[in-house]
Structure formats: structure tokens, C-alpha cells
Kinemage of the C-alpha trace (Angstrom):
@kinemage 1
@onewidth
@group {chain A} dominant
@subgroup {mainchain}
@vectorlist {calphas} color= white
{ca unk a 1} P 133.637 70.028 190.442
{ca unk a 2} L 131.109 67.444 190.741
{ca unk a 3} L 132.896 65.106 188.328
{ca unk a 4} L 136.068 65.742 190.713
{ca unk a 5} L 134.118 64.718 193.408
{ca unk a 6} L 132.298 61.744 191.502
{ca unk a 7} L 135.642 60.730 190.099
{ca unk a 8} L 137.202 60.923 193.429
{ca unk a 9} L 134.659 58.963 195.383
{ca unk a 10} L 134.341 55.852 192.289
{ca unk a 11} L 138.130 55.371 192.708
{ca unk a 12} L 141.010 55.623 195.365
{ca unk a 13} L 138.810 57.841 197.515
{ca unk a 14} L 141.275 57.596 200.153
{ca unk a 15} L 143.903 59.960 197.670
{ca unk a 16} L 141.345 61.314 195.599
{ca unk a 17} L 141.183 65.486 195.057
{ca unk a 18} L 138.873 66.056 198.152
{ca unk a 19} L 137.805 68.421 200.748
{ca unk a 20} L 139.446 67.621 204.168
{ca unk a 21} L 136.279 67.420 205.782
{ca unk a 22} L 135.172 64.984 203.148
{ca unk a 23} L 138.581 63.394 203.643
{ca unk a 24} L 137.769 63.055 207.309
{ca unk a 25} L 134.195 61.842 206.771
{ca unk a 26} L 134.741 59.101 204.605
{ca unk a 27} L 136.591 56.436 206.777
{ca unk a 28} L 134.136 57.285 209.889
{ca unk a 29} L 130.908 56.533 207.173
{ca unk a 30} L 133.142 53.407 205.901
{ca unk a 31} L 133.166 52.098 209.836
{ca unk a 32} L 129.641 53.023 210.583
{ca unk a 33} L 128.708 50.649 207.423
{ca unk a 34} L 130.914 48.110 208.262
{ca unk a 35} L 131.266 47.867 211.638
{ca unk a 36} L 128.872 49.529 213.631
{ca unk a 37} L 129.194 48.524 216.848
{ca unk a 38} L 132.548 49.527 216.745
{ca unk a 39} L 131.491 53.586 216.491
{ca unk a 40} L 131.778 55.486 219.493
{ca unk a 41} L 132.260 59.106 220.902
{ca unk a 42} L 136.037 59.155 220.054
{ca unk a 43} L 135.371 58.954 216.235
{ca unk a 44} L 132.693 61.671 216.317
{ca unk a 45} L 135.551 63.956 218.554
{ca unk a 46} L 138.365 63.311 215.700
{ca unk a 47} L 135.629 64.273 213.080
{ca unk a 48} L 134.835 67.691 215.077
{ca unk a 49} L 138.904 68.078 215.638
{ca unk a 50} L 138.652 67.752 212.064
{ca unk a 51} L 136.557 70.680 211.958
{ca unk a 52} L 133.076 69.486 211.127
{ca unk a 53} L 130.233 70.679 212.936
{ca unk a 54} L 127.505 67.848 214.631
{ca unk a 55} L 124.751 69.011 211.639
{ca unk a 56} L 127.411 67.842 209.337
{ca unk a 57} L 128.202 64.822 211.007
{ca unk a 58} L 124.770 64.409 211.689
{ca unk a 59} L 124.201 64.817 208.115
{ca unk a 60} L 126.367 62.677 206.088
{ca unk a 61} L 125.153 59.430 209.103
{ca unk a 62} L 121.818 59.873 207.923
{ca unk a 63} L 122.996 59.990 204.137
{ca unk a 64} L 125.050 56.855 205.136
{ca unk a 65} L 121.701 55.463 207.067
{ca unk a 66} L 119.320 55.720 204.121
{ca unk a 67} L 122.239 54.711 201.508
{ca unk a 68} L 122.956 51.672 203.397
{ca unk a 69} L 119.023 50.755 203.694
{ca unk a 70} L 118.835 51.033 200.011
{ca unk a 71} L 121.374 48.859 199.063
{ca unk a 72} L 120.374 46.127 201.468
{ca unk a 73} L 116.983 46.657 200.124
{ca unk a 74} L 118.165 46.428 197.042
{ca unk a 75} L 120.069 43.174 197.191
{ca unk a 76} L 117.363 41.451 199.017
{ca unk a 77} L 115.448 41.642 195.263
{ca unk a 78} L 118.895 40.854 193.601
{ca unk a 79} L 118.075 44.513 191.788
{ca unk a 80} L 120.547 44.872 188.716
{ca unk a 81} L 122.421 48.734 188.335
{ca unk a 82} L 121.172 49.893 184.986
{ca unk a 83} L 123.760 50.614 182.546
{ca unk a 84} L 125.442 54.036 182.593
{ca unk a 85} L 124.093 54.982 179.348
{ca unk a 86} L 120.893 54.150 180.619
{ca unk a 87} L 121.327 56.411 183.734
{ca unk a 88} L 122.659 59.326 181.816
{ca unk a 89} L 119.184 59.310 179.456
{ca unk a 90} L 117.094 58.691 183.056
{ca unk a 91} L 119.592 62.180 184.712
{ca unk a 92} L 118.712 64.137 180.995
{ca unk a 93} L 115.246 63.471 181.341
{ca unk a 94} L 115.188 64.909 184.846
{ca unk a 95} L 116.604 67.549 183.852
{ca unk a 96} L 114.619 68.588 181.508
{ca unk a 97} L 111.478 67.584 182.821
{ca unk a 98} L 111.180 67.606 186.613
{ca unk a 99} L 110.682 64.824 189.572
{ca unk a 100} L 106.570 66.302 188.596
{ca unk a 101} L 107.114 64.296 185.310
């Protein structure tokens, strides 16, 4: 399922096999990235009509939040995305061995 999701998410994620409520997340998280001051009290309403409840919403802004400081972060010290083989080795080791190392 994860893949689904993964899959889903890296291409059209606007089509993609997804949960409504992930459906109806996605373009509020894309306008609270790109235009923030453009958020307001009617997008959170359509979200709940949607059927998501405020620690969800609350949720997935603070997700978006920490994301977004990452990747500005991020490309304020031009870092490079490693290579996917690279991050599959990095997820087995993880696995296998704990955050503890």
C-alpha cells in the first residue's frame, strides 16, 4: 500500500489511487506552500466537509511546516538528493539496525 501511496504522490497525485481525505488534503498543503497568505477559514471548512477532523488537519500543516523548512534549508546549502540506490542501502540499514545505530 505504501508503494500505492508513494507511487501516487511522485506522479499525477491529483488522479493517483488515493484516500479521499488524502485527495482533499493535498491541494490545501499545495496552497499553504505556495501561497500562504492566501489560506483562510474557508479552506480548513471544505477540508472538515471533506470529513477530516482538526488533529488531522492540524497534522498534515505541521508535516507540511517542517517539510517545507527542510527543503528551504536544504537549498540554502545547494544540498544534492542522494541517488535512489543510495537511499534504498541508507532505508535497509535502518531497518536492520535502528535510528540507536
Amino acid at each position: 500500500m505504501a508503494e500505492v501511496v508513494a507511487g501516487g504522490l511522485r506522479g499525477e497525485w491529483k488522479t493517483g489511487p488515493l484516500r479521499d481525505e488524502v485527495r482533499a488534503i493535498l491541494p490545501f498543503l499545495e496552497k499553504l506552500t505556495l501561497a500562504p497568505k492566501e489560506v483562510g477559514p474557508v479552506d480548513v471548512r471544505k477540508l472538515r466537509e471533506a470529513g477530516l477532523s482538526t488533529e488531522a488537519i492540524r497534522d498534515a500543516i505541521y508535516i507540511c511546516v517542517a517539510f517545507n523548512v527542510i527543503d528551504r534549508i536544504a537549498d540554502a546549502f545547494d544540498f544534492e538528493v542522494p541517488a535512489p540506490h543510495h537511499v534504498r542501502s541508507a532505508a535497509k540499514f535502518l531497518l536492520k539496525m535502528g535510528y540507536g545505530g
